[in-house]
C-alpha positions as CSV (number, residue, x, y, z in Angstrom):
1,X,103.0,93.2,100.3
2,X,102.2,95.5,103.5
3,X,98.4,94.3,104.3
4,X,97.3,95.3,107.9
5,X,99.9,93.2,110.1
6,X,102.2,94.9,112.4
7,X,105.0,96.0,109.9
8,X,105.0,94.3,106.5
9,X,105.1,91.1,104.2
10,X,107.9,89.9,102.3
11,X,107.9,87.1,99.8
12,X,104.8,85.6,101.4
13,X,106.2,86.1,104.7
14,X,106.0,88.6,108.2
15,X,108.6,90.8,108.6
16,X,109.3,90.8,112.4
17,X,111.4,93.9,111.7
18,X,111.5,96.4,109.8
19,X,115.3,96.1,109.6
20,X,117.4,94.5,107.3
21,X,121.1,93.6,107.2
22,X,122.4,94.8,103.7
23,X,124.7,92.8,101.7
24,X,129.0,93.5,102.0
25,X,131.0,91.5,99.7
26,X,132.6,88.7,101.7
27,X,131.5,89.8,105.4
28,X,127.2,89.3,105.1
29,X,127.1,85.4,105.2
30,X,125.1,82.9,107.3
31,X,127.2,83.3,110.6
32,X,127.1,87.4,110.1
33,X,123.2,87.0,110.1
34,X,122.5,84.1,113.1
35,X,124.7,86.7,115.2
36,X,122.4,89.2,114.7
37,X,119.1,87.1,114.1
38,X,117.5,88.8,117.3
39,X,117.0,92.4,115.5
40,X,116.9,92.3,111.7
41,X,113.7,91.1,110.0
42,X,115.5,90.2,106.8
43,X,118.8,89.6,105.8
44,X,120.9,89.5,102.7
45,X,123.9,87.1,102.4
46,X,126.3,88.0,99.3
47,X,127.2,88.8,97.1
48,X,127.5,85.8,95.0
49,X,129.2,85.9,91.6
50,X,127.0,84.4,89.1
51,X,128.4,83.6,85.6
52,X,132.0,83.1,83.9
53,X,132.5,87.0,83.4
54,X,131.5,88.1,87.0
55,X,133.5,85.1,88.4
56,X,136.0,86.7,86.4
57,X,135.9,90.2,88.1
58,X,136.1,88.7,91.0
59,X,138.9,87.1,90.5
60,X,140.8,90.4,89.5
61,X,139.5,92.5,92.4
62,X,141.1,89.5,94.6
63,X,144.4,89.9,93.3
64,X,144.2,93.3,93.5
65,X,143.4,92.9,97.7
66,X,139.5,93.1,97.9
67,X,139.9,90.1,99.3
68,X,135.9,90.8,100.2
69,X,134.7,89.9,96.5
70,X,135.7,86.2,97.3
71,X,131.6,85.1,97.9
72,X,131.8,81.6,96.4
73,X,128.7,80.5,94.8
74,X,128.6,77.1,95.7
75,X,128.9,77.9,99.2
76,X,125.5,79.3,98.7
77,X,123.0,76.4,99.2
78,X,125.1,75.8,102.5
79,X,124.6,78.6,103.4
80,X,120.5,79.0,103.4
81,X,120.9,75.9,105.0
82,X,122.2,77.2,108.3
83,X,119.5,79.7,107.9
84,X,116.6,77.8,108.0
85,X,116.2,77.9,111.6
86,X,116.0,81.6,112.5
87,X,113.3,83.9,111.6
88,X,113.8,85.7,109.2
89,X,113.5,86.2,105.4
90,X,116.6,85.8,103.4
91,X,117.7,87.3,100.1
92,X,120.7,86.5,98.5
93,X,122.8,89.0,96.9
94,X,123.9,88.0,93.4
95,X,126.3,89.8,90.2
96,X,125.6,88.6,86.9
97,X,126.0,89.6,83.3
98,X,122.8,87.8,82.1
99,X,119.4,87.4,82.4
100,X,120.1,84.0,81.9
101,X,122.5,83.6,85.3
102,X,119.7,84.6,87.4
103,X,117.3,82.4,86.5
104,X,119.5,79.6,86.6
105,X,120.1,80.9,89.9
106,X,116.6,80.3,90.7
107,X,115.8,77.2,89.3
108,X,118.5,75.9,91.8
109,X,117.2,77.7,95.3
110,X,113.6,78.3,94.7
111,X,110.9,81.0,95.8
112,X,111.9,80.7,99.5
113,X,114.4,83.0,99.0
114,X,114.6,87.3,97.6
115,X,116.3,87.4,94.7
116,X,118.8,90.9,94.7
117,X,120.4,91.9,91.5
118,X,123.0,93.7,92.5
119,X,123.1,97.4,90.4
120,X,124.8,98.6,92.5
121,X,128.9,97.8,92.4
122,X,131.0,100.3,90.6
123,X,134.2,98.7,90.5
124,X,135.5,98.8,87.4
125,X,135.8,95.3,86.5
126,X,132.1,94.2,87.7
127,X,131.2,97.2,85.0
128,X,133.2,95.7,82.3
129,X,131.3,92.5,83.1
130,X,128.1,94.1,82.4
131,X,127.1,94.1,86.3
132,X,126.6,96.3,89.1
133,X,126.5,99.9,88.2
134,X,126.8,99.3,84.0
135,X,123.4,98.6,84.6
136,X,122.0,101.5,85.9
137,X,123.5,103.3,82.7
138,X,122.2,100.3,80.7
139,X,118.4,100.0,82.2
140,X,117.2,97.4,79.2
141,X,119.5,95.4,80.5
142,X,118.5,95.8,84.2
143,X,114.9,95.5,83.3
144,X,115.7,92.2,81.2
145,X,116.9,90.7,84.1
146,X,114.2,92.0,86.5
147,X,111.3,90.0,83.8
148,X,112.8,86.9,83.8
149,X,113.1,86.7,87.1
150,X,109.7,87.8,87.9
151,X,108.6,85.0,85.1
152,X,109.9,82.5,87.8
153,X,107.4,83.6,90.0
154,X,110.2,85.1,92.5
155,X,110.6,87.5,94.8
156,X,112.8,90.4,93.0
157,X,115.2,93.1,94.6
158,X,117.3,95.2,92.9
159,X,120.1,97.1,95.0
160,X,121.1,100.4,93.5
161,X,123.3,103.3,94.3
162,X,120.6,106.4,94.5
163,X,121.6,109.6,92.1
164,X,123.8,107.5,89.5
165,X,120.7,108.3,86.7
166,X,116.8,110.0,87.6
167,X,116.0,107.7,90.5
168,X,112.3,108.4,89.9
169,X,112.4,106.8,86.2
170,X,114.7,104.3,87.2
171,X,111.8,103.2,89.7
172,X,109.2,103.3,87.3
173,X,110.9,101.3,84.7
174,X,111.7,98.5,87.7
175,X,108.4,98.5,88.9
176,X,106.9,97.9,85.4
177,X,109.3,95.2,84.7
178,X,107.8,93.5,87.9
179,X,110.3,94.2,90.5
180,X,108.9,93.6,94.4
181,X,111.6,95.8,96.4
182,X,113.9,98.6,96.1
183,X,117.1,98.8,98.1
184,X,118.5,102.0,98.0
185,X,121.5,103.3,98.9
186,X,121.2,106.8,99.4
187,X,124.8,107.8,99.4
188,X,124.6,111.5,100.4
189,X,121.5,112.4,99.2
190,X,119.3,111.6,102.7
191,X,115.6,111.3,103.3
192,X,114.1,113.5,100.0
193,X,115.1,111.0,97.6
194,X,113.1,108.2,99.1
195,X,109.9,110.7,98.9
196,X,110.6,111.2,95.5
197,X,110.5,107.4,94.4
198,X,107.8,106.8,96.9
199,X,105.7,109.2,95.2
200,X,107.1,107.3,91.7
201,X,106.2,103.6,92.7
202,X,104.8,101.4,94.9
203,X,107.4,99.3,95.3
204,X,108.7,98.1,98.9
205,X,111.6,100.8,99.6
206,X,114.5,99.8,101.4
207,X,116.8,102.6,102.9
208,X,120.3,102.4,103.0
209,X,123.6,104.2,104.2
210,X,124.6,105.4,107.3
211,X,121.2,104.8,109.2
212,X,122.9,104.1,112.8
213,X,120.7,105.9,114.7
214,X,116.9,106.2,116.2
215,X,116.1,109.6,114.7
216,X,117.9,108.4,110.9
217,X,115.3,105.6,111.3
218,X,112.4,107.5,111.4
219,X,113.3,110.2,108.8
220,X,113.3,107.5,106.5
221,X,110.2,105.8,107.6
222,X,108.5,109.4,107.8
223,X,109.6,110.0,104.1
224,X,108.3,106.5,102.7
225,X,110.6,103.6,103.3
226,X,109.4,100.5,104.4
227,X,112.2,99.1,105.7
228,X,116.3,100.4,106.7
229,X,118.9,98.0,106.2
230,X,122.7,98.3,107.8
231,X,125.5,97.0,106.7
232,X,129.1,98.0,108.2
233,X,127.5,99.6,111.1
234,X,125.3,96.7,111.6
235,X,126.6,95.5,115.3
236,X,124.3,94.0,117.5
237,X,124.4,97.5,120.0
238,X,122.9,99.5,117.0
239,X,120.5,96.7,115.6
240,X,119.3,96.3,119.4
241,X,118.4,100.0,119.8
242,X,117.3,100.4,116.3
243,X,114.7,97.2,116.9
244,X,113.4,98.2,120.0
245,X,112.8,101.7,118.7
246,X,110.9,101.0,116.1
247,X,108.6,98.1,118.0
248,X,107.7,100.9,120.7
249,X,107.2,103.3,117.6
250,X,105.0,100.4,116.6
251,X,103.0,99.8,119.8
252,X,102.2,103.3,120.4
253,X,101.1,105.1,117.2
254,X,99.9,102.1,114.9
255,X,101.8,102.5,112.1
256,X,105.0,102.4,112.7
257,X,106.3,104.5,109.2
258,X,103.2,106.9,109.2
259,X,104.4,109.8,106.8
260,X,104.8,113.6,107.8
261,X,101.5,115.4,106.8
262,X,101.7,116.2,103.2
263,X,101.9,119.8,104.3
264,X,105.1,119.4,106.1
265,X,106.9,118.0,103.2
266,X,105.5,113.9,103.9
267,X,105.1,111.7,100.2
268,X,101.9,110.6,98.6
269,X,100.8,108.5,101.7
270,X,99.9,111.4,103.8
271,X,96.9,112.0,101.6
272,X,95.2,109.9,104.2
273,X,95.2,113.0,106.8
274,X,94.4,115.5,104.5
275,X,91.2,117.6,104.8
276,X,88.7,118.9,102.3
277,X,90.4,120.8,98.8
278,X,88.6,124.1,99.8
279,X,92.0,125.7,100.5
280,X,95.1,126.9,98.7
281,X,97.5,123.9,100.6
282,X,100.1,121.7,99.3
283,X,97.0,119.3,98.6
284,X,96.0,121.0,95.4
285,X,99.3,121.2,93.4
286,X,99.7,117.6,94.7
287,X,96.3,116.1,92.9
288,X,97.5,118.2,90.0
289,X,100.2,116.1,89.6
290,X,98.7,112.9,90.2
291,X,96.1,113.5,87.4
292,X,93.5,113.3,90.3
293,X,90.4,116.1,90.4
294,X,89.2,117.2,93.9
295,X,85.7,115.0,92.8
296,X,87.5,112.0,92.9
297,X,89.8,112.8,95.4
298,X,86.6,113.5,97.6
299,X,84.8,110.1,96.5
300,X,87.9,108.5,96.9
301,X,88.4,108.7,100.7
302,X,84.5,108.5,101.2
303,X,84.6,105.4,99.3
304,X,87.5,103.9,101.5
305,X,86.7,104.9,104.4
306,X,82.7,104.1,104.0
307,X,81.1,101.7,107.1
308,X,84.3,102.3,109.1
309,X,84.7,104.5,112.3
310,X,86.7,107.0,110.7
311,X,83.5,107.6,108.6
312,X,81.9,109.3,111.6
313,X,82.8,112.1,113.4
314,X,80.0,114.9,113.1
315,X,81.5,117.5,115.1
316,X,85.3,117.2,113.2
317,X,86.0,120.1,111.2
318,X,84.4,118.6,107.9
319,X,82.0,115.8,109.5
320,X,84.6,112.8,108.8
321,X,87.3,111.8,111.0
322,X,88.4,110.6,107.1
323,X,89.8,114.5,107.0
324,X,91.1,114.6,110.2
325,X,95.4,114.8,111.2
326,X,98.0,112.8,112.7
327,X,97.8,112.7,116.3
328,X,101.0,114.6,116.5
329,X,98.7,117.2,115.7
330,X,97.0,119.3,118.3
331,X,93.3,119.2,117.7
332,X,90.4,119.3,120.5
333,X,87.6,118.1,117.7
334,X,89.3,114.6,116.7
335,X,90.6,113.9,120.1
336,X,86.9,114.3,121.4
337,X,85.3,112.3,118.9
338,X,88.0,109.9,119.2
339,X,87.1,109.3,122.8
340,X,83.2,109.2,122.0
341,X,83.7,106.7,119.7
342,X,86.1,104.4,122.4
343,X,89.3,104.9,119.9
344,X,92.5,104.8,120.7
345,X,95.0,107.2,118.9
346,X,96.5,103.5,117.8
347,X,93.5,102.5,116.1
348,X,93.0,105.7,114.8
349,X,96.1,105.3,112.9
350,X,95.8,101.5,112.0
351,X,92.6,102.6,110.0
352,X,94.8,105.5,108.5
353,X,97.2,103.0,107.1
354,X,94.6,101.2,105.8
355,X,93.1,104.4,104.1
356,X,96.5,105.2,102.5
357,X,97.0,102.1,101.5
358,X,94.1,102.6,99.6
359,X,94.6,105.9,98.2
360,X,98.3,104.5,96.8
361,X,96.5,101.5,95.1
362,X,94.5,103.8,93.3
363,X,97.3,106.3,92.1
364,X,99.1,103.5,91.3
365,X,96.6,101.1,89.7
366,X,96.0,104.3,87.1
367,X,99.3,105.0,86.3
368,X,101.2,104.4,83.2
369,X,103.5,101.3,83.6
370,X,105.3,101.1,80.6
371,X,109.0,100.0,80.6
């Protein structure tokens, strides 16, 4: 789902972006996105009412004047028509009470397209339909949905409101049911709750809430999302700024959501620039709790890093440029063996993306999945 190109993959396809428009009842449709085609990478339209019972909900919250629950699903396949032509990759945002709606759902658009289940709504009639947030307090439910969607061989979202139940479990349980992304919004709890179900899953993480700003951005992206989606502050202005941010981010450090060393609070990913266990660091309590002894930790990054440049570096600190830090980093050793080896600080951290993606599969690969 990330690989080695610029940003990431999505359902098969290249992000151009790591910026997405979120989903808002009534407002996120196909003219919402063309507008702002030029600076998102993904968009989702909705949300779409699926079955008799969500219809149904909507229809109440209507007459009670939220007028913006009014997303008519069969305006829906007119609507990924008119956005077919613009690059991006599109998710559609749908309520339903059944595992049933969904993938009837999907047997009517296809694989082109991300499926979201919204978790996410807490208006009281959506809950008494048995969507939105009911299933957050109701995760066999959520989960039931999540495996028949995957058995379609789709691309699965699920949009949740972040400290409702234990986020991390919550993760686990999604990923093991064979969710693809995680679109969170964070309400008030900020950039530690995304390390905490970064470190939980390896889903793709989607950051939500209030992210209007450059510096918002990259605390995310520094703390393990993947991508940052907008919704009501999503005007062209901030999507503009926010996009060309992130591609100079991109063009200048080679990995454009390279995490804080672990030692400075950054998630699992930042194994890639830690050095040697021979010290009492943040590194140690950290492969405790991964199950991971300082052996395989050690054989681990040799083994990744093994026939690449990053192997060498015989006058580093501990031979390897494999235990070296971030650039950000002051250090005369792996800036001069950088330079004797023709590297580029950019390269230096495209192969340290590549190293943590590595070390993730690993942690990941071994952990328990069960749902």
């Amino acid at each position: 789902m990330r690989g080695s190109n610029r940003f990431l993959s999505i359902n098969g396809k290249l992000v151009k972006t790591p910026i997405a428009l979120a989903s808002m009842a009534g407002i996120t449709n196909a003219g919402y996105a063309i507008e702002r085609a030029a600076h998102v990478g993904t968009v989702f339209i909705g949300g779409f009412s699926l079955d008799a019972s969500t219809q149904e909900a909507s229809r109440k919250m209507i007459e009670t004047g939220r007028t913006e629950f009014s997303g008519d699903f069969d305006q829906i396949a007119t609507e990924l028509a008119m956005l077919e032509e613009i690059d991006v990759v599109v998710g559609l945002n749908l309520r339903g009470s059944t595992p049933e709606a969904y993938v009837s759902a999907s047997h009517q658009f296809g694989n082109d397209v991300i499926y979201e289940i919204d978790a996410h709504c807490h208006q009281q009639p959506m809950i008494d339909a048995h969507c939105g947030e009911y299933l957050l307090h109701n995760v066999d439910a959520l989960c039931a949905i999540v495996r028949a969607l995957h058995a379609e061989g789709v691309c699965v979202s699920v949009k949740i409101r972040a400290g409702v139940v234990d986020d991390r479990l919550l993760a686990r349980k999604l990923w093991a049911a064979g969710a693809d992304i995680l679109h969170i919004d964070l309400m008030d709890s900020g950039y530690t709750r995304i390390r905490q179900i970064r470190n939980s899953c390896p889903l793709i993480i989607i950051a939500n809430n209030n992210i209007n700003a450059p510096n918002k951005m990259m605390d995310m992206f520094s703390h393990g999302a993947d991508m940052v989606s907008l919704a009501r502050s999503a005007n062209v202005a901030t999507l503009q700024l926010l996009d060309r941010y992130i591609r100079t981010i991109s063009d200048e450090s080679g990995w454009y959501n390279a995490p804080k060393q672990l030692c400075r609070g950054g998630d699992l990913r930042s194994l890639a620039f830690c050095c040697m266990p021979v010290k009492q660091c943040p590194l140690l309590p950290t492969l405790d709790t991964i199950g991971m002894n300082r052996q395989e930790y050690l054989s681990l990054k040799r083994e990744l890093t093994n026939g690449t440049e990053i192997s060498k570096g015989s006058h580093t600190c501990f031979g390897s440029l494999a235990w070296c830090c971030k650039p950000s980093t002051p250090c005369m050793f792996r800036d001069t063996m950088l330079e004797s080896l023709s590297l580029t600080k950019s390269e230096y951290m495209i192969m340290k993306r590549k190293l943590s993606d590595g070390i993730m599969e690993k942690i990941f690969v071994d952990a328990s999945t069960d749902c």
